[in-house]
N, C-alpha and C positions, 0 to 999 in steps of 0.2 A: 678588116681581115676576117677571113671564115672561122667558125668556131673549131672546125677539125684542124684547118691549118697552126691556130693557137694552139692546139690541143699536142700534137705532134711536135712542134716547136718548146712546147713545156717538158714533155717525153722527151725530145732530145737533150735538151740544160739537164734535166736530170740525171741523166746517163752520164754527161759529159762530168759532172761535178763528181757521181759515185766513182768513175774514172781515176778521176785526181785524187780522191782520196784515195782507192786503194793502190793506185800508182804509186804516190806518194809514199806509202804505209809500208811497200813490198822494198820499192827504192830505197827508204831510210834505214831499214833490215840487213839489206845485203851491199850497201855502202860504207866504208869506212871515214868514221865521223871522230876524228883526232879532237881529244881532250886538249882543253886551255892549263890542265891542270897536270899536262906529263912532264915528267922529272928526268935529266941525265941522268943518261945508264937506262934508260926505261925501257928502249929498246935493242938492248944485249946484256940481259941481265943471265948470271948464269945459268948453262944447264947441267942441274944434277940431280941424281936419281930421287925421289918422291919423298923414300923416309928422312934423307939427311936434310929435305927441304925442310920438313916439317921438326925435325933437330933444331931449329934455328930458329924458332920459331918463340923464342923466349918471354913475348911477350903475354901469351898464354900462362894459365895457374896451374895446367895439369899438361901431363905428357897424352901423348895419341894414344898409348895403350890403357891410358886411364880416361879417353874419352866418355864423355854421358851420352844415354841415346836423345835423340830431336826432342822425344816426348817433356825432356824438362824446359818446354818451354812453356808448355799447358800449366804443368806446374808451379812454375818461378809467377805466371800470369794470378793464377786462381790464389799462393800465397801473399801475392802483394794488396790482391784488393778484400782479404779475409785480417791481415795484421792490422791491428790499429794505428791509426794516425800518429805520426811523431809530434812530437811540440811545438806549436807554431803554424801546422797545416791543418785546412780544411779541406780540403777535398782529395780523392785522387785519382790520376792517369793513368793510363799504360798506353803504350804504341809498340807495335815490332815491324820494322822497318828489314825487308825480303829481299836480298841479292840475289834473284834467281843464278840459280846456274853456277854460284859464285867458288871458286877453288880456295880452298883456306891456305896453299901455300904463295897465294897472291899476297900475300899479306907479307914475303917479306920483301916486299913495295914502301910499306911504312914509313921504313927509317929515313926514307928520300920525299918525303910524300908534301906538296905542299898546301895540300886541304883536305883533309879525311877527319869520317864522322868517329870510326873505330877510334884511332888515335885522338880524339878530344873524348871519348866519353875513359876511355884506359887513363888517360892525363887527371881527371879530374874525377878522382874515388872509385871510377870501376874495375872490372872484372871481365876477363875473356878467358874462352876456356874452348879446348877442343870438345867436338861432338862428332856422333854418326847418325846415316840413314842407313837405311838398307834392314832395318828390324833388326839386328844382331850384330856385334863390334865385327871387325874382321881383324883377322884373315877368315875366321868362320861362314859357311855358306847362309850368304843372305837369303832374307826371305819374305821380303818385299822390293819391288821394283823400285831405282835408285832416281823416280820419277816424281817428276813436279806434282803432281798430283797425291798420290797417297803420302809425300814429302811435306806439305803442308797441312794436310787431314793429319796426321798425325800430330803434328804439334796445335792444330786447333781442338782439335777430340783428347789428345794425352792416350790413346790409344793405337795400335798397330793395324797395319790392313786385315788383318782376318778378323779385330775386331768392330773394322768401321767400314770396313767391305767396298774400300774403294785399291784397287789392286795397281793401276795405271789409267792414264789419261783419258777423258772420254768416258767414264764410267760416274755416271749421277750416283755419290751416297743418298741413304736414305737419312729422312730427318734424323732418326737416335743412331747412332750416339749423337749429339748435339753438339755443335760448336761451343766454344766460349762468346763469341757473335751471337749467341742467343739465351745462352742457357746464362750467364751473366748480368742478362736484361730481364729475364723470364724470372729469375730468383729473389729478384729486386735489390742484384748487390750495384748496377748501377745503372746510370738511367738511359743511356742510349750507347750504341754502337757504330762502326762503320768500316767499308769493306774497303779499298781502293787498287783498282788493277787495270792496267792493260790488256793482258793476254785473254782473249774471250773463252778461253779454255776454264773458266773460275765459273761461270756464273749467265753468262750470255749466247750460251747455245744450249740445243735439246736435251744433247748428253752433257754438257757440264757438269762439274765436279758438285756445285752447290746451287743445283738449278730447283733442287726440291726447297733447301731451305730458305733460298731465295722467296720461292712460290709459298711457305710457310707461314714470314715474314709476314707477306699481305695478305694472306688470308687474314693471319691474328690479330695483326694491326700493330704491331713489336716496331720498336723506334731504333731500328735497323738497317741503315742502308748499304746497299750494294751498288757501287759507283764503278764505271767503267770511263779509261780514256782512251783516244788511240794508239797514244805514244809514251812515252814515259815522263814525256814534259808535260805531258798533260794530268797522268797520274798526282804528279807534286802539285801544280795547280790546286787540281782538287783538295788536295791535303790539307794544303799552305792554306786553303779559304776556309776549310771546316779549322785548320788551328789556331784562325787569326779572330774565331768569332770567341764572346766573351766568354760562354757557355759551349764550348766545344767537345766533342764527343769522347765519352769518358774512355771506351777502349777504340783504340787504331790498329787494324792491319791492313799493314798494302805488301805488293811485291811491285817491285824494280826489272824490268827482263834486260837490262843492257848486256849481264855478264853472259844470260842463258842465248841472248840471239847474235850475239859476234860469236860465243861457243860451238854452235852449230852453222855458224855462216864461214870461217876461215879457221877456228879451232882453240879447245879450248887448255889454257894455263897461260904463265905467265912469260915463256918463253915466247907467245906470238904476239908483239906488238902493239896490236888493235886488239888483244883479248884485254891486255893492260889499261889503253885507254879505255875501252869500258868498264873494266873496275874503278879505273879512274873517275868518270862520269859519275860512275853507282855513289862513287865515295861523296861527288859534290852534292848530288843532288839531296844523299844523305843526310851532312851539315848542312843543307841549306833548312832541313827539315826541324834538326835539331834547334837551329836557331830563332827557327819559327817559335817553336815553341818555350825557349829560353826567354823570348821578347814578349811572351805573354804581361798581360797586367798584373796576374793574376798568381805570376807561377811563383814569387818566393812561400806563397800560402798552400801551395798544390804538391801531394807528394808523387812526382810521376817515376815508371817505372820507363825506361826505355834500352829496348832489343836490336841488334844486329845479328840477323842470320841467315842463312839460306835452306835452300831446302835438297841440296844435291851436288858433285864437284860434276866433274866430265872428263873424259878420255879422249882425245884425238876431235872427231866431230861430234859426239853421242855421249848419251847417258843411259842409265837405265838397266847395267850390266851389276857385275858384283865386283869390279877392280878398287884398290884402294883408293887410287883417283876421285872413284865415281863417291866413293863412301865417307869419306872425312870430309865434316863440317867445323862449324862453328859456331860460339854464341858469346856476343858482346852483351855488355850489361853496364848502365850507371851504377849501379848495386852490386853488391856482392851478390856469387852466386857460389861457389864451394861455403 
């Protein structure tokens, strides 16, 4: 066979396979992919107005008007690896485990739920509690975008968009303010870190959100990774094999897009169906994560701290506005956190 003919024949396989991946990747997005884990009643669960949702919602510590902003999650992060060790541990963890997109009055899914991470770590000594984005509780006019991007800068930095200057999606911060992803490792409060995401909007384009301190990383040589998969099962993959190693990475953040890509693909809350099975999905993949790390060798000696949160709700098919929808989060905790 001629060298050009191989040559063109290799160009074509490669095509044909980048094909199938993003075939595949676009496909999995805008198909609906029914949970093993949806419960009676899941799809006609009621509809009523937003605030009485979140009325009901008793499994939380604090009411919606007494919401915290996202930023205590920098905080709850940066107090847990600064307090000393309890008795009996040596080391410690943190992870916060990211429902994009995720609506906090999904939650009252719960009480019917037959595998959810919220509901095992609330069961066993923790803590949930309403939150907001949007830079300011509401009804007051926000004043950062209700966007994935300055939603999760913000509880990585403990800081708001005007002061970490990423406003919405597509906009690279700069290195300072510094993440807890670095500044964590750089202090020598602990020894390594790690990113885990799907969504190339984090880290693996020009404009990325943290393509600077991605590029930071390797310059300095910070034992820092920034991991990407394509899908969400690939996300946990990753996770599940950095949590199953003996010595695994002291802080974890990843995000989960199931809740944020059925949100924008047929719409987002709990009255649609398939937004449910994807919170449903979020929830397994969640305890699957939990239990990873539960099965450690290591963990009755380890004091880890572990988070459920997201970084934004949705309205109809979008985000990114100032409706209370878009603004009410949440934040689970094995720990107390009021």
């Amino acid at each position: 066979m001629k060298k050009t003919t191989k040559i063109i024949i290799c160009c074509l396989a490669f095509v044909l396979a980048a094909a199938a991946v993003v075939g595949g990747y676009v496909g999995w997005n805008l198909t609906y992919h029914p949970s093993k884990w949806l419960a009676e009643g899941d799809d006609s669960i009621e509809d009523i107005p937003f605030e009485e949702a979140l009325g009901q919602l008793t499994m939380l510590s604090n009411t919606w008007e007494e919401a915290l902003p996202q930023t205590e999650i920098h905080d709850l992060i940066e107090n847990h690896f600064a307090s000393p060790l309890p008795e009996g541990k040596t080391a410690k963890k943190a992870i916060v485990i990211g429902y994009d997109g995720c609506r906090v009055d999904s939650f009252r899914l719960l009480s019917t739920a037959k595998r959810s991470a919220v509901n095992h770590l609330l069961e066993n000594g923790g803590q949930g509690v309403f939150s907001y984005c949007g830079g300011v509780m509401y009804p007051a006019e926000n004043t950062q975008a209700t966007s994935t991007a300055p939603g999760w800068c913000s509880m990585l930095t403990g800081v708001l968009a005007d002061k970490h200057g990423v406003n919405n999606n597509g906009q690279p911060k700069s290195v300072d303010p510094k993440t807890l992803l670095i500044s964590l490792v750089e202090d020598g409060t602990i020894n390594d870190s790690a990113f885990y995401v799907s969504w190339d909007g984090h880290f693996s384009k020009k404009d990325a959100t943290y393509i600077n301190e991605k590029n930071y990383v390797k310059e300095n040589g910070l034992n820092v990774v920034f991991k990407r998969a394509f899908f969400d099962a690939g996300t946990k993959r990753n996770i599940i094999s950095d949590i199953k190693k003996q010595d695994c990475s002291d802080f974890i953040f990843l995000t989960l897009e199931y809740t944020d890509h059925e949100g924008h693909s047929s719409g987002f809350g709990p009255q649609n169906a398939k937004y449910v099975s994807a919170f449903r999905n979020a929830e397994d993949a969640g305890m699957d994560i939990i239990e990873a790390i539960e099965d450690r060798e290591t963990f009755a000696s380890e004091d880890w701290l572990i988070l459920i949160t997201t970084d934004h709700g949705g309205i109809g098919g979008g985000h990114g506005g100032a409706s209370f929808e878009e603004r009410m989060t949440f934040i689970i905790s094995n720990k107390e956190i009021l």
